[in-house]
C-alpha positions as CSV (number, residue, x, y, z in Angstrom):
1,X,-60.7,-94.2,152.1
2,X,-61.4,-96.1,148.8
3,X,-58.4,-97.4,146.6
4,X,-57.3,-95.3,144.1
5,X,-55.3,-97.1,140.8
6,X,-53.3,-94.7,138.5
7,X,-53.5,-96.5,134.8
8,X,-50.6,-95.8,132.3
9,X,-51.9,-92.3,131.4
10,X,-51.4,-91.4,135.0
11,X,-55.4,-91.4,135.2
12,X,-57.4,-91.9,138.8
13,X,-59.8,-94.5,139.0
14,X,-61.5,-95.2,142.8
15,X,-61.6,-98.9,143.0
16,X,-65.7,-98.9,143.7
17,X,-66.1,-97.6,140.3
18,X,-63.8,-99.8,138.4
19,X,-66.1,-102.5,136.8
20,X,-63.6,-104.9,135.4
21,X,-60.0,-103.9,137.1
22,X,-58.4,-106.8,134.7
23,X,-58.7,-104.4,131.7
24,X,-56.6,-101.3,133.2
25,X,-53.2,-101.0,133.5
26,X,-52.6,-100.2,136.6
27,X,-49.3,-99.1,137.2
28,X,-49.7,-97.1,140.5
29,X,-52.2,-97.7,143.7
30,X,-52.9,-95.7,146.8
31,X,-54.6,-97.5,149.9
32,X,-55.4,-95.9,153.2
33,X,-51.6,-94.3,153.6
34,X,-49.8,-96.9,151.9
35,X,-48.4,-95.8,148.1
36,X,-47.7,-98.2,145.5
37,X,-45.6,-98.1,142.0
38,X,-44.9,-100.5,139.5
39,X,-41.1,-101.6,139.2
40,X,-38.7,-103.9,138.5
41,X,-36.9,-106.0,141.3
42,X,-33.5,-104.2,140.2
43,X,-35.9,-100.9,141.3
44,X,-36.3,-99.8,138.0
45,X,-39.3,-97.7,137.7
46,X,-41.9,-98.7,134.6
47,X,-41.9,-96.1,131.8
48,X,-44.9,-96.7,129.6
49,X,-43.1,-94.3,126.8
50,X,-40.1,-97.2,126.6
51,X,-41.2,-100.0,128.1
52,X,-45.0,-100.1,126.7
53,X,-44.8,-103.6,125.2
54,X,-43.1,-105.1,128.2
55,X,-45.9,-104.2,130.7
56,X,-46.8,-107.9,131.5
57,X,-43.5,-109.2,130.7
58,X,-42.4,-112.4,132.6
59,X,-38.9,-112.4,134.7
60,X,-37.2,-115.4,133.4
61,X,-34.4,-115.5,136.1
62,X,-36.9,-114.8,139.1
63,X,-40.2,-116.5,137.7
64,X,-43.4,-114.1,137.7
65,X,-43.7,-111.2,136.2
66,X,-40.8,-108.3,135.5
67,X,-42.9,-105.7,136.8
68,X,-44.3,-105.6,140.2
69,X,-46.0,-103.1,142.4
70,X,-43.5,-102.4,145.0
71,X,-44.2,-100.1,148.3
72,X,-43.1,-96.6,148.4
73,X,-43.0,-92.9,150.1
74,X,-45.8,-90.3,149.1
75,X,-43.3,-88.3,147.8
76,X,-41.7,-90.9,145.2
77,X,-45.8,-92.1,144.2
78,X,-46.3,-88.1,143.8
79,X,-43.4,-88.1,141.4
80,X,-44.4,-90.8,139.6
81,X,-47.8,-90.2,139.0
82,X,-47.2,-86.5,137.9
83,X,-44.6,-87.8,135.3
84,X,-47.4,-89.9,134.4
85,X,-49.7,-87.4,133.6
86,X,-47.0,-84.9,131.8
87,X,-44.5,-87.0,130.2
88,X,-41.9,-84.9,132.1
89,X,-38.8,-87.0,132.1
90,X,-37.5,-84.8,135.0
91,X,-40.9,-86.0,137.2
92,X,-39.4,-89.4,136.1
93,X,-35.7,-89.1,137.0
94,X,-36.4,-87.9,140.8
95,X,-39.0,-90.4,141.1
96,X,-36.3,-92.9,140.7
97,X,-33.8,-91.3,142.7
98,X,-35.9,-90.9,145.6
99,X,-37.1,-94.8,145.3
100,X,-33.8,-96.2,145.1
101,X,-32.9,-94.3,147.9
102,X,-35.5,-95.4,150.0
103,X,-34.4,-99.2,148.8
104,X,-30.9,-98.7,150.8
């Protein structure tokens, strides 16, 4: 199975067809059966409506970057991704719950 890479609009790009992958921003990935999403080390998920201008910003205490992709269920990278796509708040919300959950 080729990569897939969800940009901040929550639209699918397969990693073979992605000339330059430096000029997306990716914020979710799927390989193989392994899900991916973009958040904080506090497991605060990224929310491109609030957070846009912070999408590359650098974690002072921790060194690196604020914003990493960080491992997670299918259902939590479903979530995600559909909040990406609709802007649904709610799609949001239970994303979070369910990855916080999965931290403990």
């Amino acid at each position: 199975m080729d990569k897939k890479y969800i940009d901040i609009n929550g639209t699918p790009h397969l990693k073979s067809k992605i000339d330059n992958i430096n000029n997306i921003k990716i914020v979710a990935k799927q390989s193989n059966d392994n899900y991916y999403i973009l958040s904080s080390s506090d497991g605060e998920l990224f929310n491109p409506i609030t957070d846009s201008k912070s999408f590359s910003k650098k974690d002072d205490e921790r060194g690196g970057r604020f914003y990493k992709l960080n491992k997670c269920s299918k259902e939590t990278y479903n979530f995600y991704v559909s909040y990406l796509r609709s802007k649904n708040n709610t799609q949001l919300i239970l994303a979070q719950r369910r990855f916080i959950s999965e931290k403990n």
